[in-house]
C-alpha positions in Angstrom: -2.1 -4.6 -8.1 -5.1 -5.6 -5.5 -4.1 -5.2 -1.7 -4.0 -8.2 0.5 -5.0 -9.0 3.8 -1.1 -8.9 5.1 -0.6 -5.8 3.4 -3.5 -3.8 4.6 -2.7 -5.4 8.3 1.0 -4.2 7.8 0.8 -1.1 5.8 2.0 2.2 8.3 1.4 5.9 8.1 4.0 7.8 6.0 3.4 11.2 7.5 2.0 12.7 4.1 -0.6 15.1 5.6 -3.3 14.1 3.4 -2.5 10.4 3.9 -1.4 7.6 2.0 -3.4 6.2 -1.0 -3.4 2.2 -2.0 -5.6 1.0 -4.4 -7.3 -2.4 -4.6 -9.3 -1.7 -8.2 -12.6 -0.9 -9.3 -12.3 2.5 -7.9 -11.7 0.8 -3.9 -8.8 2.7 -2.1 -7.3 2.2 1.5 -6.8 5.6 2.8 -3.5 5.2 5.5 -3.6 8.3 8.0 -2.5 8.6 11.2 -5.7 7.9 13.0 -6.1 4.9 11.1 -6.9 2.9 7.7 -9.7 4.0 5.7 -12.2 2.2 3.1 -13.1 4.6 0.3 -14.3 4.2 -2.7 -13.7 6.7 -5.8 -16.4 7.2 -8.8 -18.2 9.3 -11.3 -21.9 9.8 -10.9 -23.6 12.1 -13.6 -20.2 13.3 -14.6 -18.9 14.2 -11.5 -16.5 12.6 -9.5 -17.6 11.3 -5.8 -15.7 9.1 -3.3 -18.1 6.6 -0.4 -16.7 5.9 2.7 -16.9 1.9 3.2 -15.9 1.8 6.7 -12.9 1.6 9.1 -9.9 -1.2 9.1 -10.5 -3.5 11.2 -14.2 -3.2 11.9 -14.4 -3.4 8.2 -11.9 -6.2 6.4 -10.7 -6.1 2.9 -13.4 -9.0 1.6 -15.9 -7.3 3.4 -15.0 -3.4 1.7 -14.8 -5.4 -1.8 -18.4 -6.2 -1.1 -19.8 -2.9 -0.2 -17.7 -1.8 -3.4 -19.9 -4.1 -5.5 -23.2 -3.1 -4.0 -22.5 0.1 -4.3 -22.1 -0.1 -7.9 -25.1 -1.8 -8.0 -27.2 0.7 -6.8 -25.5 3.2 -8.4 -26.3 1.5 -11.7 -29.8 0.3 -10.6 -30.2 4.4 -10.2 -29.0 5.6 -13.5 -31.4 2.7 -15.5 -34.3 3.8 -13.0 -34.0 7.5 -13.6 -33.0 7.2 -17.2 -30.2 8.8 -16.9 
């Protein structure tokens, strides 16, 4: 299910050391620690698997990481057509 704005301004720390994963879709993730919230994104590149920091909740808000998601998979697509990959 894709995160909302209330959630991601709600959503606390559980105390899992290596933080608390939500997902929005399309590889975008809110990573909950306890010094703060976040904006990764997970994907594969040439087979292996990479994740892209998008920023930090609240300098960064959810409709702005969902757009930074989409331009990175533009250029990550614009790459593999370029290089012939």
């Amino acid at each position: 299910m894709a995160l909302t704005d209330t959630f991601v301004k709600n959503v606390k720390h559980t105390g899992a050391p290596a933080g608390d994963k939500h997902t929005d879709g399309q590889g975008l993730f809110l990573l909950v620690k306890a010094a703060g919230k976040y904006w990764r994104l997970s994907y594969r590149f040439l087979g292996k698997q990479k994740t892209l920091a998008l920023g930090v909740y609240p300098e960064v808000s959810l409709a702005q990481a969902r757009q930074r998601r989409d331009q990175a998979r533009v250029l990550t697509q614009r790459f593999l057509h370029s290089s012939g990959c």
